[in-house]
DRENDO-1510 file (C-alpha; in Angstrom, 1 decimal, always signed):
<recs>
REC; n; res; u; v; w
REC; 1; UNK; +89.0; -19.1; -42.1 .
REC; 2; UNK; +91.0; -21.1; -40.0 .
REC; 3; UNK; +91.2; -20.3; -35.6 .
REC; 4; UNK; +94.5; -20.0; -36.4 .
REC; 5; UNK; +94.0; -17.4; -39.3 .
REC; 6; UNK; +91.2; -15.8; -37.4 .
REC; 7; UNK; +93.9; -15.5; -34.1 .
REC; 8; UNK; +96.2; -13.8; -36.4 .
REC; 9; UNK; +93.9; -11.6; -37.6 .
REC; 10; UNK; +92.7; -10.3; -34.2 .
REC; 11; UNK; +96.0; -9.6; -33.5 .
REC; 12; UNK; +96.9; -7.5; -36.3 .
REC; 13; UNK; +93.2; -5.7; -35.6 .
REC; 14; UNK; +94.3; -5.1; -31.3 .
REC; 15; UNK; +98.0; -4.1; -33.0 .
REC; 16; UNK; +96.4; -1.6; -35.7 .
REC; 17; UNK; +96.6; +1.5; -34.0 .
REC; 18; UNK; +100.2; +0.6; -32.5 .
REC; 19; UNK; +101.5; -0.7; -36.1 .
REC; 20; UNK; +101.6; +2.8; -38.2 .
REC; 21; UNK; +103.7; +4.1; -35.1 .
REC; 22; UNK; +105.9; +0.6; -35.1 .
REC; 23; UNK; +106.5; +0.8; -38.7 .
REC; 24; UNK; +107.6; +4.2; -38.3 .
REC; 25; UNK; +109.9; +3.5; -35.2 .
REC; 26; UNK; +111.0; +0.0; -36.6 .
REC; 27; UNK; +111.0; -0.4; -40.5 .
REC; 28; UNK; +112.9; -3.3; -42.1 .
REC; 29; UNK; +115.7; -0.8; -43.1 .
REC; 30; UNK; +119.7; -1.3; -42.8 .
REC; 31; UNK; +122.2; +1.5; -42.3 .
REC; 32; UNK; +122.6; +0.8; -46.0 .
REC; 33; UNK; +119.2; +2.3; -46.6 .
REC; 34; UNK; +117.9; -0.4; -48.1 .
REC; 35; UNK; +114.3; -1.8; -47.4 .
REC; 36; UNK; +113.4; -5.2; -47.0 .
REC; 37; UNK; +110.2; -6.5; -48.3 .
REC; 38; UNK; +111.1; -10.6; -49.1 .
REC; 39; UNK; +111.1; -13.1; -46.5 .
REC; 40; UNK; +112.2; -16.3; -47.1 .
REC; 41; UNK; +111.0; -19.0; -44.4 .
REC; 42; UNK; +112.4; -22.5; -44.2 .
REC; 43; UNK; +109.8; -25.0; -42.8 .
REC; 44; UNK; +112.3; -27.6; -42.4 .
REC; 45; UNK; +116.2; -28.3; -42.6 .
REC; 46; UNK; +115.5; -32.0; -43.6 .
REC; 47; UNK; +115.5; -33.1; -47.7 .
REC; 48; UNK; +114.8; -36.3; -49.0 .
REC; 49; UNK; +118.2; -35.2; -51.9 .
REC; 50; UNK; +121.5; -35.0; -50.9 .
REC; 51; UNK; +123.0; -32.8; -53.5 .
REC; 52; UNK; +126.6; -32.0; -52.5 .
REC; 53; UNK; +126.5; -28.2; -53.3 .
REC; 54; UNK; +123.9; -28.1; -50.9 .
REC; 55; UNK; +124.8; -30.8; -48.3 .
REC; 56; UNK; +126.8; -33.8; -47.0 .
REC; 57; UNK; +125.8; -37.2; -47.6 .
REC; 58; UNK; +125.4; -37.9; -44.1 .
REC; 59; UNK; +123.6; -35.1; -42.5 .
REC; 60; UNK; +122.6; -34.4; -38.9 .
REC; 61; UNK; +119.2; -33.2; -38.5 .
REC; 62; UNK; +117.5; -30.6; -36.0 .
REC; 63; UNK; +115.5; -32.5; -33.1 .
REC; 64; UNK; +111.7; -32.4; -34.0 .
REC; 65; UNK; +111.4; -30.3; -31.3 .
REC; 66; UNK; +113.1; -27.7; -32.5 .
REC; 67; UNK; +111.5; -26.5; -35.3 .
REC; 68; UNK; +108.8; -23.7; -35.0 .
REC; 69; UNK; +105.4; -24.5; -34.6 .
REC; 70; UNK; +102.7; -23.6; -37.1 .
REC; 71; UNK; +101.4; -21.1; -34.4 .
REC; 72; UNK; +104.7; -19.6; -33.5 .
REC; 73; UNK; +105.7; -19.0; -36.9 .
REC; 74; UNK; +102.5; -17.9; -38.1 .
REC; 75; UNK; +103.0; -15.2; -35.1 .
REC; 76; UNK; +106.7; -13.9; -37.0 .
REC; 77; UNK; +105.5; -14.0; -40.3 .
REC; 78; UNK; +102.7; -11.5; -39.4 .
REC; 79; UNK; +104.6; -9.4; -37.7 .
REC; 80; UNK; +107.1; -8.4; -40.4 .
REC; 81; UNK; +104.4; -8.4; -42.3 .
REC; 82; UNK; +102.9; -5.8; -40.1 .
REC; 83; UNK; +107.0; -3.7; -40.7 .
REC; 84; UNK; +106.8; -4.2; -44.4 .
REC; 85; UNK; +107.6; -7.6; -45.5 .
REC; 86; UNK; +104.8; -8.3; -48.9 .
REC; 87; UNK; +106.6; -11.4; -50.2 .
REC; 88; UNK; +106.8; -14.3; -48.8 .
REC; 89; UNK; +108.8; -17.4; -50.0 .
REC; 90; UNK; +108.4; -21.2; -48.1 .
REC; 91; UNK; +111.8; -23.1; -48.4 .
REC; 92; UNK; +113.3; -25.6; -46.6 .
REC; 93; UNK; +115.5; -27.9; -46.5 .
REC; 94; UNK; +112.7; -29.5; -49.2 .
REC; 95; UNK; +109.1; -27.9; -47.4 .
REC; 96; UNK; +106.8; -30.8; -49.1 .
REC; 97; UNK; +108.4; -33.0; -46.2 .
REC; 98; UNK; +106.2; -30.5; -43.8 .
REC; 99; UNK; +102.7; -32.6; -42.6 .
REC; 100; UNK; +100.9; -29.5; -41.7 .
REC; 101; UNK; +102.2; -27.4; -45.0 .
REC; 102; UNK; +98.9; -26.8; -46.6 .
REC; 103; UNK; +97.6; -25.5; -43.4 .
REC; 104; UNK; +100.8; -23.2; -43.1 .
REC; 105; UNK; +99.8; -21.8; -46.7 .
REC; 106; UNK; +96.2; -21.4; -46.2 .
REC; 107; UNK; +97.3; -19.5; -42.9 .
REC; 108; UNK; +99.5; -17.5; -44.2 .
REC; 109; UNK; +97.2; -16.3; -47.4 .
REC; 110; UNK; +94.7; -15.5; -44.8 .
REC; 111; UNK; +97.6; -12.4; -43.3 .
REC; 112; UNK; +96.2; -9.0; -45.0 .
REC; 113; UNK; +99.9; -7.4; -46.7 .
REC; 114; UNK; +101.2; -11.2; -48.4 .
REC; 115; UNK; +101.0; -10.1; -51.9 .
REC; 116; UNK; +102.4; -12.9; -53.2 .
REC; 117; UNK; +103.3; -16.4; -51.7 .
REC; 118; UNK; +105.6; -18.9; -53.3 .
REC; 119; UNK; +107.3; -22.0; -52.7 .
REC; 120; UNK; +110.8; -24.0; -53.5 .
REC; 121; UNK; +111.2; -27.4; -54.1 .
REC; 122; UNK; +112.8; -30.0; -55.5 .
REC; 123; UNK; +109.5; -31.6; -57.0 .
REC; 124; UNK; +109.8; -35.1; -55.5 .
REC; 125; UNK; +106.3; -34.7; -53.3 .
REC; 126; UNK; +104.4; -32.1; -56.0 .
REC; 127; UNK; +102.8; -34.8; -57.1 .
REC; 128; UNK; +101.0; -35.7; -54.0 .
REC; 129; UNK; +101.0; -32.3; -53.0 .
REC; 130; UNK; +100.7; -29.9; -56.2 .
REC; 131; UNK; +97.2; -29.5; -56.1 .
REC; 132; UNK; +96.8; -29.3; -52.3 .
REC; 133; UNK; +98.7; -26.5; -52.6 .
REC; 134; UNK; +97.2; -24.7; -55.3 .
REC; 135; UNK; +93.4; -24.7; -53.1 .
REC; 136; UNK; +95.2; -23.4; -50.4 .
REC; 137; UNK; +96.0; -20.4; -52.2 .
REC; 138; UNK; +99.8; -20.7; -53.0 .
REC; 139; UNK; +100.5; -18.0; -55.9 .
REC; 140; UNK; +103.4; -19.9; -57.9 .
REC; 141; UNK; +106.0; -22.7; -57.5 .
REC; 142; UNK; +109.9; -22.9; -58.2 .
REC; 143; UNK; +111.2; -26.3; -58.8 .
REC; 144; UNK; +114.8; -27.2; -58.9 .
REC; 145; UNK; +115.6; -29.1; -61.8 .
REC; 146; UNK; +119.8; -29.5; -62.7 .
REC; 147; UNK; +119.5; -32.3; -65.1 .
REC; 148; UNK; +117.7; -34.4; -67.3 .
REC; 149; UNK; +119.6; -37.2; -67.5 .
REC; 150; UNK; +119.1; -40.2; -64.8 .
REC; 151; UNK; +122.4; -41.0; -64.9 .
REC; 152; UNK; +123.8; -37.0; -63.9 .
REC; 153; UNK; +120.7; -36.5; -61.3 .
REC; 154; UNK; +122.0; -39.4; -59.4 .
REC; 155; UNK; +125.4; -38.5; -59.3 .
REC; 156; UNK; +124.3; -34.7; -58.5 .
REC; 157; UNK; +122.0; -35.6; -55.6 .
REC; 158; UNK; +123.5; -39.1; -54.6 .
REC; 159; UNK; +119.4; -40.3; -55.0 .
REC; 160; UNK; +117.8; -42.0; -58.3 .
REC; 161; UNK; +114.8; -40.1; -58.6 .
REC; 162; UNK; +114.4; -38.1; -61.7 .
REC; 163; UNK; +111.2; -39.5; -62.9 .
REC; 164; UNK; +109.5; -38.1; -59.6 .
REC; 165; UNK; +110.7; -34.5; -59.9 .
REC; 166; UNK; +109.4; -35.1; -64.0 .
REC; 167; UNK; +105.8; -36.3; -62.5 .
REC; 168; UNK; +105.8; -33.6; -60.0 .
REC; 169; UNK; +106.3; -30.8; -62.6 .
REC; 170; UNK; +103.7; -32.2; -64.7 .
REC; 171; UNK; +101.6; -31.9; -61.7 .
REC; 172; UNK; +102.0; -28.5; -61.1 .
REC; 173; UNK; +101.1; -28.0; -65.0 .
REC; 174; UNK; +97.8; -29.9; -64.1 .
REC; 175; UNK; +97.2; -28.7; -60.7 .
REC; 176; UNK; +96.8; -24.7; -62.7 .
REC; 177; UNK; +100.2; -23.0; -61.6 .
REC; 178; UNK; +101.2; -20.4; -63.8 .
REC; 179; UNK; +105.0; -18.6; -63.8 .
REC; 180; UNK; +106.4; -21.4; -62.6 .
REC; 181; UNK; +110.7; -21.5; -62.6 .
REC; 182; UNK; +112.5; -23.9; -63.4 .
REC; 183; UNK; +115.8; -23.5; -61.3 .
REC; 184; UNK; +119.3; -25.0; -62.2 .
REC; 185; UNK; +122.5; -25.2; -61.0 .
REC; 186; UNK; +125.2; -25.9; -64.0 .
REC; 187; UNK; +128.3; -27.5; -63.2 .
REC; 188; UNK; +131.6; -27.9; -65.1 .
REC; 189; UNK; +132.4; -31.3; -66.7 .
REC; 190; UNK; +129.3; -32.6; -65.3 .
REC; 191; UNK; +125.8; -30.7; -67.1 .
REC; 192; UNK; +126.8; -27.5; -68.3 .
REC; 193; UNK; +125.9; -28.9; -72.0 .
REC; 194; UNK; +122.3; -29.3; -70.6 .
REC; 195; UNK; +121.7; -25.5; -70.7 .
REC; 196; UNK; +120.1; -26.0; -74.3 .
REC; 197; UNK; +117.8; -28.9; -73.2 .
REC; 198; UNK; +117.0; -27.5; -69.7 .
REC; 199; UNK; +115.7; -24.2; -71.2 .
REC; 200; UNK; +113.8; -26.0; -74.0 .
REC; 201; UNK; +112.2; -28.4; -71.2 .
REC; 202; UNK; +111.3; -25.0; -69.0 .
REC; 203; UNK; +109.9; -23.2; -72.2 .
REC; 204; UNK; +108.1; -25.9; -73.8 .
REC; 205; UNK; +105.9; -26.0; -70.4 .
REC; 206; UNK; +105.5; -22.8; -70.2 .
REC; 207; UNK; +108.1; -22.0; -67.4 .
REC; 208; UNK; +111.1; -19.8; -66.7 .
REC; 209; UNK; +114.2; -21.4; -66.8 .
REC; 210; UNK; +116.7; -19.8; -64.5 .
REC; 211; UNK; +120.2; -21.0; -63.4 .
REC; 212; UNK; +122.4; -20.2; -60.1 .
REC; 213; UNK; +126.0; -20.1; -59.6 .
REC; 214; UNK; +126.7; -22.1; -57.3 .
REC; 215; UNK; +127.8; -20.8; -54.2 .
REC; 216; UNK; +129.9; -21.4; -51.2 .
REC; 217; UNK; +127.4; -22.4; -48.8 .
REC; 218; UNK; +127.8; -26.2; -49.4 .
REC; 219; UNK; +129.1; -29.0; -47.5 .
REC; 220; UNK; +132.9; -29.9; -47.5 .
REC; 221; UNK; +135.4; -27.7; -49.6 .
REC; 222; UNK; +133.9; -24.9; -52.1 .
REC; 223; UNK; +135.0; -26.3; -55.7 .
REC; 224; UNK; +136.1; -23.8; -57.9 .
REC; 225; UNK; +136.8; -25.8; -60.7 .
REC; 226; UNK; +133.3; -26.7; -61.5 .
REC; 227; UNK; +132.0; -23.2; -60.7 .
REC; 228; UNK; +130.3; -21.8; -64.2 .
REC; 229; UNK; +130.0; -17.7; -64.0 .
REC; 230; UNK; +127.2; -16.0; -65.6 .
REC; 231; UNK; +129.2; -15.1; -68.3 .
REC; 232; UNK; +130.8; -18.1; -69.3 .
REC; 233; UNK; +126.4; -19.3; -68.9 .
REC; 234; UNK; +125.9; -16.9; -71.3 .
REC; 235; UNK; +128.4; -18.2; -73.9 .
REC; 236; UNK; +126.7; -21.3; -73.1 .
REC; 237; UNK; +123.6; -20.3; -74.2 .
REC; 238; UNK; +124.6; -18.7; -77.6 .
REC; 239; UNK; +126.5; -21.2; -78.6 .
REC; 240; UNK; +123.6; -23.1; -78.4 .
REC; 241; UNK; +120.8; -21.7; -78.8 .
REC; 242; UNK; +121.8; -18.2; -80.6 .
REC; 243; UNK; +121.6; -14.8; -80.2 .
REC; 244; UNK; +120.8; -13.7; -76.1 .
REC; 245; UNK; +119.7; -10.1; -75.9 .
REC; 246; UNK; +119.2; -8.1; -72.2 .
REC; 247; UNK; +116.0; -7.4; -71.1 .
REC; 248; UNK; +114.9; -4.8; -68.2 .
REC; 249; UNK; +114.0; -6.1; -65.1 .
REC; 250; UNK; +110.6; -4.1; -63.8 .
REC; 251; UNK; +112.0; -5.0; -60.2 .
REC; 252; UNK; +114.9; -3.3; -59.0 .
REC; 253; UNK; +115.6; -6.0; -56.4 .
REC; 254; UNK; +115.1; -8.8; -58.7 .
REC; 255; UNK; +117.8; -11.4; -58.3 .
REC; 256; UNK; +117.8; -12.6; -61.7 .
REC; 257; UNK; +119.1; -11.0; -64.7 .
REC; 258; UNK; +116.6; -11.8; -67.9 .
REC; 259; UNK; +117.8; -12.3; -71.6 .
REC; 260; UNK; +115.4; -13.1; -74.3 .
REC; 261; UNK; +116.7; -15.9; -76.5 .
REC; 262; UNK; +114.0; -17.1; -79.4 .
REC; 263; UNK; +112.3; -19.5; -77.6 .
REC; 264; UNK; +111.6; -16.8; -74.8 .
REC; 265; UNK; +113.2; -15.4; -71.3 .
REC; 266; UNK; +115.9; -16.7; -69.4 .
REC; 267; UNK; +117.2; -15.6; -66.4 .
REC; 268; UNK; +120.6; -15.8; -64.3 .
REC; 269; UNK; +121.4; -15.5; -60.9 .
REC; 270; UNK; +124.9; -14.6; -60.5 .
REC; 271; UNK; +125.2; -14.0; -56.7 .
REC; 272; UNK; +128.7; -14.8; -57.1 .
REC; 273; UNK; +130.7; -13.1; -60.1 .
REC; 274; UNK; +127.9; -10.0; -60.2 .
REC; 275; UNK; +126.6; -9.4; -56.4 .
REC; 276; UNK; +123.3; -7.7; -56.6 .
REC; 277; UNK; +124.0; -6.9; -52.5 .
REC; 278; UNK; +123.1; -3.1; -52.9 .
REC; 279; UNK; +119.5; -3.6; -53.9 .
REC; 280; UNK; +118.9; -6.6; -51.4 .
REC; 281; UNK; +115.2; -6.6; -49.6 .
REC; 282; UNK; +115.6; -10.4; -48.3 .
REC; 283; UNK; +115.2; -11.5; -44.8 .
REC; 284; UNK; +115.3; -15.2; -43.7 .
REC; 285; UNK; +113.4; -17.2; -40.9 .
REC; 286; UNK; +115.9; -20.5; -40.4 .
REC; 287; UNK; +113.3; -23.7; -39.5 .
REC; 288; UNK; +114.3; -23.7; -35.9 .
REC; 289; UNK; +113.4; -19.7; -35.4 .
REC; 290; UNK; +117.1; -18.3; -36.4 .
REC; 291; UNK; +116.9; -14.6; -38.3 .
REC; 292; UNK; +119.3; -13.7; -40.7 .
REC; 293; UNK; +119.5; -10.5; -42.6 .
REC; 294; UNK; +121.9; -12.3; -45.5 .
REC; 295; UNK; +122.2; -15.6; -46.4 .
REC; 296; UNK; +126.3; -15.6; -46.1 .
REC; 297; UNK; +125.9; -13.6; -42.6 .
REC; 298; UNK; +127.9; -15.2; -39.5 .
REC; 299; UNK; +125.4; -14.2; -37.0 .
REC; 300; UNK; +121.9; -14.7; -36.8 .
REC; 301; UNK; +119.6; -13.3; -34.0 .
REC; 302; UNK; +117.4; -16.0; -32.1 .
REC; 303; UNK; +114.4; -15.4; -31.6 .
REC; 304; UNK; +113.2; -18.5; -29.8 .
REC; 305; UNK; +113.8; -17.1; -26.4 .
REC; 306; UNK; +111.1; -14.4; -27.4 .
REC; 307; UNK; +108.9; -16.6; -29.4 .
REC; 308; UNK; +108.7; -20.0; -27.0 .
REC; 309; UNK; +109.5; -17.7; -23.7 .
REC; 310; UNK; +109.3; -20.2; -21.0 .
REC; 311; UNK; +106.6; -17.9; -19.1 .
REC; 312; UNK; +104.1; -15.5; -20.4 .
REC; 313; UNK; +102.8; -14.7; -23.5 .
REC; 314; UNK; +104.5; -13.7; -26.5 .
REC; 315; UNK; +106.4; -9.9; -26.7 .
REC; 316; UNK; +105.2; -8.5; -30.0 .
REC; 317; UNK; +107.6; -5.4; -29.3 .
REC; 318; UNK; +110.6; -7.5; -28.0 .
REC; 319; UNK; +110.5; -9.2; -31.1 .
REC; 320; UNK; +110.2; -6.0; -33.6 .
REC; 321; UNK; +113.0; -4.7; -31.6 .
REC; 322; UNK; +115.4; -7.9; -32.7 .
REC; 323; UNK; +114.4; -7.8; -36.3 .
REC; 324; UNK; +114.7; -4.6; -36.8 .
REC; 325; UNK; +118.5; -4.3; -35.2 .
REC; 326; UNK; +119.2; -7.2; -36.9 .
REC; 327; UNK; +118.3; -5.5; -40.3 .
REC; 328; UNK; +119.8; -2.5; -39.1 .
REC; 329; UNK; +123.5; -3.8; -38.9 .
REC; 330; UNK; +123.3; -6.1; -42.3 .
REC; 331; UNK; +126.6; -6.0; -43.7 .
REC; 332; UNK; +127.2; -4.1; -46.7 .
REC; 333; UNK; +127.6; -7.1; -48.6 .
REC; 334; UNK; +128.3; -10.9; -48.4 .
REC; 335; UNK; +132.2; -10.1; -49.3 .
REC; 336; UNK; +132.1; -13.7; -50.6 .
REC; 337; UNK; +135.4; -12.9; -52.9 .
REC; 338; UNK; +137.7; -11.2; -50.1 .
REC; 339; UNK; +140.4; -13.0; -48.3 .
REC; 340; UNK; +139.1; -13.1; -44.8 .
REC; 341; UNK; +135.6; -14.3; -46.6 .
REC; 342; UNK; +134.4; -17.4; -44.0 .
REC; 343; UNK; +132.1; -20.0; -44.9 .
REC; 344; UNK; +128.8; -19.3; -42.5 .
REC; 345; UNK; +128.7; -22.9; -40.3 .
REC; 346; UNK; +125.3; -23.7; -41.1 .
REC; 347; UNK; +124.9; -25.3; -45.4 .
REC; 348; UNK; +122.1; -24.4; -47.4 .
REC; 349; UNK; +119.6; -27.0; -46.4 .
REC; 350; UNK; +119.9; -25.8; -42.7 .
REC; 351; UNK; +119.5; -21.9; -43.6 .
REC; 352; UNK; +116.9; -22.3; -46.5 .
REC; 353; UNK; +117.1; -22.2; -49.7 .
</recs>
């Protein structure tokens, strides 16, 4: 185990008797009375794509700098581990452009109360990086894939490089990770009639193939016209693949819907036309130490101040006290369709996917 693992861990031992009482005072619940068990935790706002749902063309960075130490956010993570957090996903930005990532990963398996950690990218680096990952203990991969043609990938994300996503999913085959998604955002008048060939691709690999709505978080104006609801997805599908038939989701907080067509499960994530907001249980850690209870939320709580205070060591109950407020006064849900609905400044890249 690693000095930094073994610091964590001799923290959570000196925090034991004071964590059944924190967990009491402070669980990871909103006036709502939802719980929150998922973090998501971006690792970096920078991408090596420039896909315009996700971001401008030419986009401004955060300062080195200002991005949270390994240390500092192994320190976090732990903590909400410690108020109920199990899941964990790494996003970024695209998180194989972090140096120190398979340290992160190792570190983080090594925090008793992870039951499962994942990762989202967009596959460029996997194969340099797939089986790095894999010894270090991450539990399963999700790979954003909108296209398989050259021609619509470099249109999509303004960068020609469709045959090193390809490699790197091949590499995650090799490299031994198994439930691997395949995600995909569909498009109107640009790849919607890839929904047959993208689910064949995912299936014949042995992966999920799952497809977003896409949402208002991008850069520039939201457009409309090329948004594709689930339902309009799902004609999609049976037109070309057949009958789609609903299957049960064994998690209530799932964000996917599944439906079994013959070659096996797809799932969609309609965040926009079918909000699952009222059975929520995601967090997110921004890559320059931001919390946000929603992804569509104005505010976000800083927690820099308590994490990098400029004297002292760190608070461990001035931090619980921020997240759990914060989680306390999530909004009910991200109102995305109402009229005084704003755009949060931030895009997706600088949140986290």
């Amino acid at each position: 185990m690693s000095r930094i693992a073994l610091e964590m861990s001799g923290q959570l031992n000196r925090a034991a008797s004071m964590s059944v009482a924190g967990n009491m005072a402070h669980p990871l619940k909103d006036s709502f009375g939802r719980s929150h068990s998922s973090l998501r935790v971006s690792l970096t706002d920078r991408c090596n794509l420039r896909c315009g749902y996700c971001m401008e063309e030419e986009a401004t960075f955060l300062p080195a700098e200002s991005l949270l130490k390994k240390k500092e956010l192994l320190w976090v993570v732990s903590t909400l581990v410690e108020l109920g957090v199990k899941r964990v996903r790494l996003t970024g930005g695209e998180p194989l452009l972090r140096r120190d990532l398979d340290e992160i990963v190792f570190d983080l398996k090594s925090i008793s109360g992870i039951e499962e950690l994942t990762l989202t990218t967009n596959g460029i680096l996997l194969e340099k990086w797939a089986e790095k990952l894999k010894k270090s203990g991450l539990d399963r991969l999700t790979i954003s894939l909108d296209t398989l043609d050259p021609a619509v990938f470099k249109r999509l994300t303004r960068r020609d490089e469709l045959g090193r996503v390809l490699a790197g999913v091949e590499a995650g085959i090799s490299a031994g990770f198994q439930g691997t998604a395949i995600n995909s955002v569909l498009l109107r008048g640009i790849n919607e009639r890839e929904v047959g060939a993208l689910i064949e691709f995912a299936h014949r690999r042995g992966m999920r193939p799952r497809f977003i709505e896409s949402m208002p978080i991008g850069a520039g104006n939201y457009d409309r016209g090329s948004f594709i609801s689930a339902g309009e997805l799902l004609d999609l599908i049976r037109d070309t693949l057949g009958d789609v038939v609903p299957v049960p989701n064994q998690f209530k907080s799932a964000t996917a819907r599944l439906f079994q067509v013959k070659s096996g499960l797809v799932g969609i994530i309609a965040s926009v036309s079918e909000p699952f907001c009222g059975s929520c249980d995601r967090l997110r850690l921004t890559a320059d130490g931001k919390f946000k209870s929603c992804l569509f939320s104005m505010g976000e709580t800083d927690l820099l101040p308590i994490i990098r205070p400029e004297k002292g060591s760190w608070d461990r109950e001035r931090l619980v006290q921020a997240v759990t407020q914060a989680v306390w006064h999530k909004a009910a849900g991200h109102e995305m369709h109402a009229e005084h609905f704003i755009k949060p400044a931030r895009t997706m890249h600088s949140i986290g996917g």
